[in-house]
Backbone bond lengths (Angstrom), bond angles and torsions (degrees), N, CA, C in turn:
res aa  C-N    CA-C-N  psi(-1)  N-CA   C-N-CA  omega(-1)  CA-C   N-CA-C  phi
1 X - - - 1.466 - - 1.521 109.63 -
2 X 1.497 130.23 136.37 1.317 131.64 -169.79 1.311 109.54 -90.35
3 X 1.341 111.28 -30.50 1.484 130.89 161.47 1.287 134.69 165.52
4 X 1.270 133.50 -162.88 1.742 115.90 -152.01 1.513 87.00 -152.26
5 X 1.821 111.95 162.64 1.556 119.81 -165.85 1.846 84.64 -128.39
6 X 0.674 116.43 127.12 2.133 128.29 -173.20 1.572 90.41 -117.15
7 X 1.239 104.73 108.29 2.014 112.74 150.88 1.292 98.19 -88.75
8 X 1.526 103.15 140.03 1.661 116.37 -153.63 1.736 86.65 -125.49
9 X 1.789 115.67 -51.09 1.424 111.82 -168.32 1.855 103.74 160.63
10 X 0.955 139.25 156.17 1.168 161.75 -169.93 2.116 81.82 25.96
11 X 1.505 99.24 -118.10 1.277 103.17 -171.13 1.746 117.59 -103.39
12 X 1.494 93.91 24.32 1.260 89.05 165.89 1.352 119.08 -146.51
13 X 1.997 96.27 145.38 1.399 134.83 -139.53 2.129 90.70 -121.01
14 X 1.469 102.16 151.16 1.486 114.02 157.47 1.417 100.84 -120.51
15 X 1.390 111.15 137.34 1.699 136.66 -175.22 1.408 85.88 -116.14
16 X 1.546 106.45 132.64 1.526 87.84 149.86 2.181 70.41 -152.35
17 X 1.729 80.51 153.39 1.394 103.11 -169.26 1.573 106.91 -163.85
18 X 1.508 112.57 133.49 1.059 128.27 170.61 1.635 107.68 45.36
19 X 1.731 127.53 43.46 1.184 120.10 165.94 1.532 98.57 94.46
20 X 1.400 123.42 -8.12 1.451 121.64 162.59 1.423 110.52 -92.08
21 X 1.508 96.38 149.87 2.226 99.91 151.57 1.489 96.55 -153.36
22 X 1.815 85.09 122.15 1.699 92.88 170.73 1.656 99.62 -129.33
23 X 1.474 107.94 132.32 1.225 129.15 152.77 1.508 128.81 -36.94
24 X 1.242 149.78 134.98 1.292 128.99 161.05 1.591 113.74 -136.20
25 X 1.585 124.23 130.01 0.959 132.43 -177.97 1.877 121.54 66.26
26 X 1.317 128.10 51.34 1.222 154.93 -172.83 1.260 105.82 -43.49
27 X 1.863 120.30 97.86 1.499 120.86 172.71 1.288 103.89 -155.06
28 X 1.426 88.86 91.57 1.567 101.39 -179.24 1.903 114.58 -99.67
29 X 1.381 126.69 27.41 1.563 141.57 174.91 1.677 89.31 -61.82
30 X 1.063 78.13 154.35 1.583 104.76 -174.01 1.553 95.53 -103.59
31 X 1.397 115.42 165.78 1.384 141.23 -172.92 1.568 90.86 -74.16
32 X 1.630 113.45 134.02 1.573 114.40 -174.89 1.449 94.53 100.91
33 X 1.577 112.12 -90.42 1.791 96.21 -173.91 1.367 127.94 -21.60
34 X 1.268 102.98 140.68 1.283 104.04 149.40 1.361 127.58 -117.83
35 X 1.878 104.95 154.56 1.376 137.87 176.02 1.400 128.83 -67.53
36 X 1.376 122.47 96.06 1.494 117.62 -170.30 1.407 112.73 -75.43
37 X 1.314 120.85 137.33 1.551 111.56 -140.34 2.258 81.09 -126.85
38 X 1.475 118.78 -18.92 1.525 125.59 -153.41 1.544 117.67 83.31
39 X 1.517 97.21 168.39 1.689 101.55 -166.08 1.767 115.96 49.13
40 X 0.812 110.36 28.86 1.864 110.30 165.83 1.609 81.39 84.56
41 X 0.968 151.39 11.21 1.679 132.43 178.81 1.628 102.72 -96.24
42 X 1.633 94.28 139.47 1.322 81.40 166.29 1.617 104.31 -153.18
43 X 1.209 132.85 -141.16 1.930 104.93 179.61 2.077 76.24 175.39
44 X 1.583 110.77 121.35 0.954 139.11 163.01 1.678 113.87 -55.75
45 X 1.316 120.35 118.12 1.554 115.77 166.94 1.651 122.01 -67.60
46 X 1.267 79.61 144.32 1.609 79.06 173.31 1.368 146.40 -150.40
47 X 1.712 96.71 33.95 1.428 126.55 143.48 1.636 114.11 -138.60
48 X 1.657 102.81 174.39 1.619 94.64 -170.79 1.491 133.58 -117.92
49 X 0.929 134.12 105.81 1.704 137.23 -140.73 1.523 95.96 -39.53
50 X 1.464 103.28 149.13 1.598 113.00 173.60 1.176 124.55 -89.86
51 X 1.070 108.48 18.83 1.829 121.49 168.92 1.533 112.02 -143.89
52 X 1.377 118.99 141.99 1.755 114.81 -177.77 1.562 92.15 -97.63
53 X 1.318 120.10 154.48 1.723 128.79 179.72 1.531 102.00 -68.92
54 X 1.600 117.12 12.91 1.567 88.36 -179.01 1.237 86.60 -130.67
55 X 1.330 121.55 22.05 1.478 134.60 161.53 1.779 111.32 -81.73
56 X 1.263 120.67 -31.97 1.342 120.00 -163.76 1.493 127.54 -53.73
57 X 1.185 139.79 178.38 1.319 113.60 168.26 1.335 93.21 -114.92
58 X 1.338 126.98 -176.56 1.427 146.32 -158.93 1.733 87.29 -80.77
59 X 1.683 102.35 131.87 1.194 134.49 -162.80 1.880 115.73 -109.01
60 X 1.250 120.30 128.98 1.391 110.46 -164.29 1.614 110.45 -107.81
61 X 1.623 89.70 -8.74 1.695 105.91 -179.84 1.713 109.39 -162.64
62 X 1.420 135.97 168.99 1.007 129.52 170.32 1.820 91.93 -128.11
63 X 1.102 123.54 138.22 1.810 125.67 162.72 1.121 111.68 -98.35
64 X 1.252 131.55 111.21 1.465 131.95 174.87 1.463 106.96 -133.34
65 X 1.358 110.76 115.05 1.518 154.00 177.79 1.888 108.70 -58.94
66 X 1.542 101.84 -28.48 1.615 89.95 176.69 1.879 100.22 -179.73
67 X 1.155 102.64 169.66 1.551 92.35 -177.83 1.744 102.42 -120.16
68 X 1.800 89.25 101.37 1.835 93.16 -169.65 1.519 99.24 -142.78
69 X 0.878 128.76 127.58 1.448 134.15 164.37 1.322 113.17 -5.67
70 X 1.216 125.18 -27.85 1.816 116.80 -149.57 1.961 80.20 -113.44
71 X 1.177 117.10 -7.31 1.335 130.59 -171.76 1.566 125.01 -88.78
72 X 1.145 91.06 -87.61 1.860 107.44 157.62 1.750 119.39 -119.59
73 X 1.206 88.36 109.52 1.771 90.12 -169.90 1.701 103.02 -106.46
74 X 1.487 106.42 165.38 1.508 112.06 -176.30 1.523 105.73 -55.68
75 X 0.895 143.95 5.13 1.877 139.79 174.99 1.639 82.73 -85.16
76 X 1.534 128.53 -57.77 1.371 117.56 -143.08 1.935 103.73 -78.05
77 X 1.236 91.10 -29.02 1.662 104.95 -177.24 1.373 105.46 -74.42
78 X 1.220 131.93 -27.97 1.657 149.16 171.20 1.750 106.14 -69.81
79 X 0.916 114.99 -42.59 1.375 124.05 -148.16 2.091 133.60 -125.23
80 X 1.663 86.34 -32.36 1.734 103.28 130.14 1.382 128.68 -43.38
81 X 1.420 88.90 126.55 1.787 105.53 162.87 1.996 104.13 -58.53
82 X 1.475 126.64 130.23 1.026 103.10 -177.73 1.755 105.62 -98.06
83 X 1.256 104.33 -2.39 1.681 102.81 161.92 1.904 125.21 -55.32
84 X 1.264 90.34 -24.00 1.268 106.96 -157.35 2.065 92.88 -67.27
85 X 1.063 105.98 140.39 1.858 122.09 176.74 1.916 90.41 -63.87
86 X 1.062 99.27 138.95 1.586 104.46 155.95 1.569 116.47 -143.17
87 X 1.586 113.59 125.42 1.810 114.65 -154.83 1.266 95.14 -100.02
88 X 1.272 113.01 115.18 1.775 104.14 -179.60 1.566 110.44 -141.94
89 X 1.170 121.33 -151.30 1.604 124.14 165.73 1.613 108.07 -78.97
90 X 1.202 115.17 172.47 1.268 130.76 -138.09 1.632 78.85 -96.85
91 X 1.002 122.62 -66.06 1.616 121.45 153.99 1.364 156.97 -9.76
92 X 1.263 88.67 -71.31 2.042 101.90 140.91 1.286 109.52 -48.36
93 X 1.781 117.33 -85.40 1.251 117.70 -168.51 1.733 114.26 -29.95
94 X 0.911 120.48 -33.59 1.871 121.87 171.81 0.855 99.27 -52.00
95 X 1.409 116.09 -87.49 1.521 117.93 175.87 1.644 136.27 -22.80
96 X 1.254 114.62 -43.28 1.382 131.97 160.88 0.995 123.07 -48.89
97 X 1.474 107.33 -62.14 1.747 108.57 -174.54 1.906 108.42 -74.49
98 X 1.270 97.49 -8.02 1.840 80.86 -174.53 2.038 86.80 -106.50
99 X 1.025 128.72 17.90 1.610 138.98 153.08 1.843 106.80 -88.92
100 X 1.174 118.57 -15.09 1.728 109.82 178.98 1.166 105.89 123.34
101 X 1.695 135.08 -28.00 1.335 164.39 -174.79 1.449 110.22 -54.28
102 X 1.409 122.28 33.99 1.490 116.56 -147.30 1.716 103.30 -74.26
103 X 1.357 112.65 -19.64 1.579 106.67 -178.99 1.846 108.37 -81.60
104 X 1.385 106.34 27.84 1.562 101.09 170.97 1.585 111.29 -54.12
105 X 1.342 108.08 163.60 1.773 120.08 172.18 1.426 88.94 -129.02
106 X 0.830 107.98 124.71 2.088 113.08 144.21 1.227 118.93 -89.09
107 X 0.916 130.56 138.26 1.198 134.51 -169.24 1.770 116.13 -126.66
108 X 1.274 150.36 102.82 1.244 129.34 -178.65 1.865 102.89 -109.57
109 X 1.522 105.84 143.78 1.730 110.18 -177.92 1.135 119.59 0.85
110 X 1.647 112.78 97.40 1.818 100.15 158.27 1.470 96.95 102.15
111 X 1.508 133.15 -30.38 1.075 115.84 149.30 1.532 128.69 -59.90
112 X 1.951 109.51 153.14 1.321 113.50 -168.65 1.475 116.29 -123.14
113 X 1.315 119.05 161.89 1.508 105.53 172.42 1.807 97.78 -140.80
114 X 0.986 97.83 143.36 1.573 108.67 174.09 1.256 143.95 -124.76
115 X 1.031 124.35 93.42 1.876 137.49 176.70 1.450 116.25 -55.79
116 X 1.379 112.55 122.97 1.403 127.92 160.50 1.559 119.06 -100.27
117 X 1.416 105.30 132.19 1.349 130.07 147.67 1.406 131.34 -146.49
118 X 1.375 104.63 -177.88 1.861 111.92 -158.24 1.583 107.55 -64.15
119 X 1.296 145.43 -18.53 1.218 155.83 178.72 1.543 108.55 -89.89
120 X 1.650 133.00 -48.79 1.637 141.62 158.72 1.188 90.67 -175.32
121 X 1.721 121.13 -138.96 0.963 144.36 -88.25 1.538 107.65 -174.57
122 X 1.391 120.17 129.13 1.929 131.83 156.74 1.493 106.53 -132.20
123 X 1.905 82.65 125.01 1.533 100.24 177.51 2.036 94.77 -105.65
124 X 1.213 104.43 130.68 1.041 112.11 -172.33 2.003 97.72 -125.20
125 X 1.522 107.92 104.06 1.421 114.74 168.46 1.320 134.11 -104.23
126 X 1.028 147.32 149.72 1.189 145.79 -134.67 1.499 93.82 -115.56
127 X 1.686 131.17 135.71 1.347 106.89 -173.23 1.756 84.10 -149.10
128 X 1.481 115.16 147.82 1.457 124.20 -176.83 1.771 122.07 -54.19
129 X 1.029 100.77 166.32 1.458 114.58 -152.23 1.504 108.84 -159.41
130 X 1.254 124.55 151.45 1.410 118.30 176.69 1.696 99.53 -142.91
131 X 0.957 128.66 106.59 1.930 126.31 -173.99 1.810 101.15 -92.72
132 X 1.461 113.63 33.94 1.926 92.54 175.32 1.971 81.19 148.88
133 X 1.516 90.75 136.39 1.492 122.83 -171.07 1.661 88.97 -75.33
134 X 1.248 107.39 145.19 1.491 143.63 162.20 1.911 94.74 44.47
135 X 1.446 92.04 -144.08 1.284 104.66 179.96 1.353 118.68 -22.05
136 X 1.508 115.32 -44.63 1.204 105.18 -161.95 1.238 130.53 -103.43
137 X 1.361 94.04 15.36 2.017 95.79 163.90 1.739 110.28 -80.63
138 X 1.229 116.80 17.37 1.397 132.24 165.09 1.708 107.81 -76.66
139 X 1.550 118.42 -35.62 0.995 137.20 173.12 1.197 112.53 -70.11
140 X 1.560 147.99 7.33 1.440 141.35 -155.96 1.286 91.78 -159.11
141 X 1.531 106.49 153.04 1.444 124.94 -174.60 2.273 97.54 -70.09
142 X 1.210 103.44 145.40 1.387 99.38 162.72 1.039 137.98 -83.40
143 X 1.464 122.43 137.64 1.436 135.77 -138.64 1.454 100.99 -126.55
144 X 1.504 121.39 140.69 1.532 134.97 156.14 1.664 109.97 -126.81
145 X 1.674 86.86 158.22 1.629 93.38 167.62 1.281 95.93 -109.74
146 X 1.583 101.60 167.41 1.345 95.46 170.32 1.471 102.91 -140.99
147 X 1.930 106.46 163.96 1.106 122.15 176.19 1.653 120.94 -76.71
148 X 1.366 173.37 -76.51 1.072 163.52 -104.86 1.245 135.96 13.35
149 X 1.645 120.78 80.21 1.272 124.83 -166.89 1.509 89.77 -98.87
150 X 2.008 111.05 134.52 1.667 95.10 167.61 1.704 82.90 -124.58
151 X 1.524 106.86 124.70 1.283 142.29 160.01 1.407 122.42 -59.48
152 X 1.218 115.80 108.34 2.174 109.84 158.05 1.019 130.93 -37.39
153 X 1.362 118.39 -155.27 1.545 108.36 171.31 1.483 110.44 -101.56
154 X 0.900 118.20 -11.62 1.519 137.60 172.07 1.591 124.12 -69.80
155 X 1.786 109.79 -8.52 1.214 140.51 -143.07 1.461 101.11 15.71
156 X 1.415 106.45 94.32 1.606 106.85 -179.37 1.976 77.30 -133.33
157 X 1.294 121.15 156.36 1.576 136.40 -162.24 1.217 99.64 -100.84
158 X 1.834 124.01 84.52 1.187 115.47 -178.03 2.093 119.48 -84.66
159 X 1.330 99.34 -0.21 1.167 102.96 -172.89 2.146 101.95 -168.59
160 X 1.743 87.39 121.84 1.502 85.19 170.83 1.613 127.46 -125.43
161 X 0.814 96.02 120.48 1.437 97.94 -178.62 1.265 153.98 -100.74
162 X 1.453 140.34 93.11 1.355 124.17 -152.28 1.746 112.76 -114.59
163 X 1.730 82.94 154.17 1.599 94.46 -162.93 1.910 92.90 -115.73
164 X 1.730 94.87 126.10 1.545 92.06 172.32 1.400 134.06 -60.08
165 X 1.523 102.29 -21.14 1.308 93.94 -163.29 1.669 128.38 69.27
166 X 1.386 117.48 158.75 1.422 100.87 -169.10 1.520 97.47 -91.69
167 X 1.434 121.82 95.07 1.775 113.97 169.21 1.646 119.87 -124.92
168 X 0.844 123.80 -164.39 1.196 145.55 176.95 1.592 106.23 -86.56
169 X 1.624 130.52 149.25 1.329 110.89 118.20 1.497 138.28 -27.17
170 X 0.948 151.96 139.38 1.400 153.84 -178.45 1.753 131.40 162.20
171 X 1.179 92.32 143.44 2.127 93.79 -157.57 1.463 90.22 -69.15
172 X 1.490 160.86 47.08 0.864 138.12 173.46 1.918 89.59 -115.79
173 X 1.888 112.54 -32.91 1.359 110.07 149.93 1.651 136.88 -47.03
174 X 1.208 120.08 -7.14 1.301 130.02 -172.82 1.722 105.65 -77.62
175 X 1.811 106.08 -18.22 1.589 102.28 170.59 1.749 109.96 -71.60
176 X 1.198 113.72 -47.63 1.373 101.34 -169.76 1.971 113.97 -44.20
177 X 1.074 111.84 -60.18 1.586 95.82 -158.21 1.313 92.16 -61.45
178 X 1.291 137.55 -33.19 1.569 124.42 179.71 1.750 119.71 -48.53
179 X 1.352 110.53 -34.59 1.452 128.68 164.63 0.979 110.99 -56.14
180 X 1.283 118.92 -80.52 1.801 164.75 -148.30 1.596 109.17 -80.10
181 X 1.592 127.20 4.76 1.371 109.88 -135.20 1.531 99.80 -62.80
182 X 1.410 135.87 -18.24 1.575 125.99 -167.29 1.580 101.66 -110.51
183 X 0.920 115.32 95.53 1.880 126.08 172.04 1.324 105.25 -93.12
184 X 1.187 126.02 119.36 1.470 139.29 139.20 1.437 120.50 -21.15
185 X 1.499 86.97 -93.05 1.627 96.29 -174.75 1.803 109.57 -126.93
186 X 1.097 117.59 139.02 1.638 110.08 173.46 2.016 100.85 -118.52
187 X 1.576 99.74 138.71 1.277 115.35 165.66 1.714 91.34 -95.93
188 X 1.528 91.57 138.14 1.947 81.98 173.27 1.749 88.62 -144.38
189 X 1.690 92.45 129.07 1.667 83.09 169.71 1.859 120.97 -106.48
190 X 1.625 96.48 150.69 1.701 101.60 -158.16 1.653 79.25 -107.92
191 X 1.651 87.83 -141.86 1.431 121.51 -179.40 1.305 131.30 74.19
192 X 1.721 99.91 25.31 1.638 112.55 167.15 1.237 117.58 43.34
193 X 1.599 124.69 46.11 1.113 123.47 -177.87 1.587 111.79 -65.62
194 X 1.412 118.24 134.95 1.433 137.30 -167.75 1.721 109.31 -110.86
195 X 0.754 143.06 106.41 1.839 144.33 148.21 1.216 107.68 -95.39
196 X 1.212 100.12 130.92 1.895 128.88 -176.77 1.593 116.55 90.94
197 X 1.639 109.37 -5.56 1.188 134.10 -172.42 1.740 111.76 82.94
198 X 1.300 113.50 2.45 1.520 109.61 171.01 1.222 119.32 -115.42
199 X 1.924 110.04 -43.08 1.761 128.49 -171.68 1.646 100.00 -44.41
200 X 0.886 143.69 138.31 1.397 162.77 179.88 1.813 111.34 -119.28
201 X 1.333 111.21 77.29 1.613 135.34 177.40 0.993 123.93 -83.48
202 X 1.709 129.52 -30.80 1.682 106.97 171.11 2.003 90.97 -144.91
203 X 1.186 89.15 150.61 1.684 106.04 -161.93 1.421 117.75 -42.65
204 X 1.329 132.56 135.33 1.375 155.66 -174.72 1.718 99.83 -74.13
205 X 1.507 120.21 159.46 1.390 122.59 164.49 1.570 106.71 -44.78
206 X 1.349 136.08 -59.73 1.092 120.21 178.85 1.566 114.44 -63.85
207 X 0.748 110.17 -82.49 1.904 106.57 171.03 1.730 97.51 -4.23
208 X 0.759 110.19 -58.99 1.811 104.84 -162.48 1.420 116.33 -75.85
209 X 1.229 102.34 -30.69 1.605 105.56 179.99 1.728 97.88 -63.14
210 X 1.348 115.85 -55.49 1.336 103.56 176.43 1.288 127.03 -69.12
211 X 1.183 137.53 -29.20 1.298 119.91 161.10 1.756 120.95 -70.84
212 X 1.324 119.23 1.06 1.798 114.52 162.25 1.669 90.76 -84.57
213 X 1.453 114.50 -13.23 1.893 117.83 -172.03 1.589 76.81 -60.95
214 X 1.572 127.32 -88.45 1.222 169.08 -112.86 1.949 94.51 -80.51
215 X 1.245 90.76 -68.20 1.633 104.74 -168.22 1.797 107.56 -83.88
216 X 1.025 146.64 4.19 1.467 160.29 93.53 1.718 90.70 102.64
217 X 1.595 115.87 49.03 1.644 102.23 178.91 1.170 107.46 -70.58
218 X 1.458 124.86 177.34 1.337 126.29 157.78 1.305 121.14 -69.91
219 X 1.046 128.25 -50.94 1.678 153.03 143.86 1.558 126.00 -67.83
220 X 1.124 106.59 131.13 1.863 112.38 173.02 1.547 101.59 -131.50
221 X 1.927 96.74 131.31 1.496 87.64 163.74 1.504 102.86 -137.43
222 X 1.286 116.10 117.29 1.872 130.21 -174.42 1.326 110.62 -74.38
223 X 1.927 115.50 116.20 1.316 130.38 165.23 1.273 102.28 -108.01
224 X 1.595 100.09 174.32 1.293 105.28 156.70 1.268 108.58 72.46
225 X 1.506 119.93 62.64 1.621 120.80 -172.11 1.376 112.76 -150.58
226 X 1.641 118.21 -33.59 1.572 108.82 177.92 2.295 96.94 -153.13
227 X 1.021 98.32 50.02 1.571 109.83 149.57 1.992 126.12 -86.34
228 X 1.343 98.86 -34.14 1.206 98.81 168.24 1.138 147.12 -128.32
229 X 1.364 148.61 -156.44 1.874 135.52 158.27 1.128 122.22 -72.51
230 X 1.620 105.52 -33.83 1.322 99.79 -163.64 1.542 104.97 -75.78
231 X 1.393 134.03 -26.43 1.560 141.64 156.60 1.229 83.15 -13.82
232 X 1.918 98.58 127.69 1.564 119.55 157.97 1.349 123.46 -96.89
233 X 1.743 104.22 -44.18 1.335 139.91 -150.44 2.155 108.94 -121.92
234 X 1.712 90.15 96.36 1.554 73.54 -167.79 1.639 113.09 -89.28
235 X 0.991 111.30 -146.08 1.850 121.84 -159.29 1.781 90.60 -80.16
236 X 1.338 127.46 -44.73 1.617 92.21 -157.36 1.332 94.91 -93.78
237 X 1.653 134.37 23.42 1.783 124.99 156.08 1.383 108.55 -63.82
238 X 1.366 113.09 -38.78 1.471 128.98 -179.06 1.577 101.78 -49.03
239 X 1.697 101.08 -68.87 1.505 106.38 -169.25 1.060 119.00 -45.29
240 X 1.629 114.10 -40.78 1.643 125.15 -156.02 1.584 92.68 -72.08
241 X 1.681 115.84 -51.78 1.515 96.60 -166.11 1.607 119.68 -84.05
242 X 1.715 92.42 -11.20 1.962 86.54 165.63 1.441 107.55 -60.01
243 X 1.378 133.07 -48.95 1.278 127.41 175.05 1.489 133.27 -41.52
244 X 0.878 95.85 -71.67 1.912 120.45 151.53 1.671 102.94 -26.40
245 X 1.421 119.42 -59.36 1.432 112.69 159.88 1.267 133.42 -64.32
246 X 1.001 105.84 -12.52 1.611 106.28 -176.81 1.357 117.05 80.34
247 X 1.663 121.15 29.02 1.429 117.03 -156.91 1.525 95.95 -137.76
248 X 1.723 119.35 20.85 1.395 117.01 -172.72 1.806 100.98 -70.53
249 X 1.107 112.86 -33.45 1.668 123.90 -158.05 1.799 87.92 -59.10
250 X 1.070 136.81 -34.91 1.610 138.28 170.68 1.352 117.88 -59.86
251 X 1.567 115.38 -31.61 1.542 100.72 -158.18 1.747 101.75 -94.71
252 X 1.120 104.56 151.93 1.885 126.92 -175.35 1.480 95.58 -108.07
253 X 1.724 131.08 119.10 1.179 114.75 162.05 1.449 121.57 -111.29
254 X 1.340 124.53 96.59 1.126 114.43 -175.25 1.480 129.12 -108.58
255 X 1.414 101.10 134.01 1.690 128.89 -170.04 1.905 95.40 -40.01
256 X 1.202 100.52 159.36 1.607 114.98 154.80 1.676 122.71 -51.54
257 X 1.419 111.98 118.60 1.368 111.91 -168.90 1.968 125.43 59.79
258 X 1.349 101.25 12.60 1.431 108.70 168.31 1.630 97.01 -95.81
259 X 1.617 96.94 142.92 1.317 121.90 -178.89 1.149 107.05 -125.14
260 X 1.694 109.91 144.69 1.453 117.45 160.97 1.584 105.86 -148.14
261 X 1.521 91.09 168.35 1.378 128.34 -164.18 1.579 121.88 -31.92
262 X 1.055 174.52 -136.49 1.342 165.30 18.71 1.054 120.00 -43.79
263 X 1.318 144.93 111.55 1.491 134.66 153.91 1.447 122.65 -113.10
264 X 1.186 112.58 167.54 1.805 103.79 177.55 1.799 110.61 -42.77
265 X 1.410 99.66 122.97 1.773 101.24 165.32 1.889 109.14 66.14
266 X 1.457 103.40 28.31 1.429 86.16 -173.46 1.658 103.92 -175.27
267 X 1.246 132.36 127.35 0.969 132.48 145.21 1.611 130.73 -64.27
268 X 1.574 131.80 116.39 1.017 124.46 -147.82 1.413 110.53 -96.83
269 X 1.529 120.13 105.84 1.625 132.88 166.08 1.233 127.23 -32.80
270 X 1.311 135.74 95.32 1.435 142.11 152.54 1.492 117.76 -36.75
């Protein structure tokens, strides 16, 4: 096996591929905790990740998409290796390194960072995102998705991978597949997350069906949908309108702590 994709719980996944394992989006709170979200908001969990952080195996990177409670919570900041690289917004990474985190990356759009080892290579790029309509994504920490290319030794792109990040629909996404046009596999996170009980921050079942329309992976696998309260929009809105699109034959749904396969160019179907 070249390597395997682990759903752990909300939006975070273990990759490990070709002699890599990177973490993405670290929220290991238990069911009951609560998620500090800013501005006095915060939103109680309410299931419990399928791996404990002192379960993990030794980590070569962490990907983190934004710095939000449901993201990196005090277990991961407690309980992280702080040697460990973590690729995030330019923002976070501040934050990180003055937490002990000194191998942070910031990353802003289109910037890249790249990992070596004895087998090749991960190019990890930073790609746009929008977490909250108009004005008020001024109100929210800044968010990227990112790409995950893991390279041979030949640096030839045996596997690519993209991470939604928590965003919106929005035409400022219309660069990636123009970049990106051959995606492997996409993690995309839904679940109509709501603050104030109306704001609408990361994409609804419809929202998502069109951006797997938009972002055209070969593979889809949907996080980030019923870990917390503030979830508006659960998992079968997703299904119903991937269907409705005609784009169900793509999506992978995998349970808590179910793992599958990696192979070159492909997530491998059970």
């Amino acid at each position: 096996m070249r390597g395997s994709l682990q759903y752990i719980g909300n939006a975070t996944t273990l990759i490990r591929y070709n002699g890599f394992t990177l973490l993405t989006d670290p929220n290991f709170l238990h069911r009951g905790q609560r998620a500090y979200l800013g501005y006095g908001m915060s939103s109680r969990r309410l299931r419990d990740p399928a791996v404990e952080i002192e379960e993990l195996p030794a980590l070569d990177a962490v990907v983190l998409s934004h710095m939000h409670g449901d993201h990196w919570d005090r277990v991961a900041r407690r309980g992280l290796d702080r040697e460990t690289p973590i690729v995030t917004t330019t923002a976070a990474a501040r934050s990180l390194r003055r937490w002990g985190f000194r191998r942070s990356v910031g990353l802003e759009k289109f910037e890249q960072h790249e990992l070596h080892g004895p087998q090749g290579s991960v190019i990890i790029t930073a790609l746009p995102a929008r977490h909250a309509p108009g004005p008020a994504e001024a109100l929210l920490p800044p968010v990227i998705g990112t790409m995950v290319e893991f390279c041979n030794r030949d640096e030839r792109v045996e596997l690519r991978l993209h991470i939604s990040g928590d965003t919106l629909l929005d035409r400022r996404l219309d660069a990636i597949p123009i970049r990106f046009p051959e995606i492997d596999l996409a993690i995309v996170h839904l679940g109509g997350t709501r603050l104030f009980g109306f704001l609408l921050v990361t994409m609804d079942g419809e929202q998502g069906a069109s951006w797997v329309d938009l972002i055209n992976p070969r593979t889809v696998v949907p996080v980030h949908y019923d870990d917390y309260a503030v979830f508006s929009s659960p998992l079968d809105d997703f299904r119903n309108h991937v269907e409705r699109a005609g784009l169900a034959d793509r999506v992978v749904y995998l349970d808590r702590g179910e793992t599958r396969e990696l192979a070159p160019h492909r997530l491998v179907r059970h």
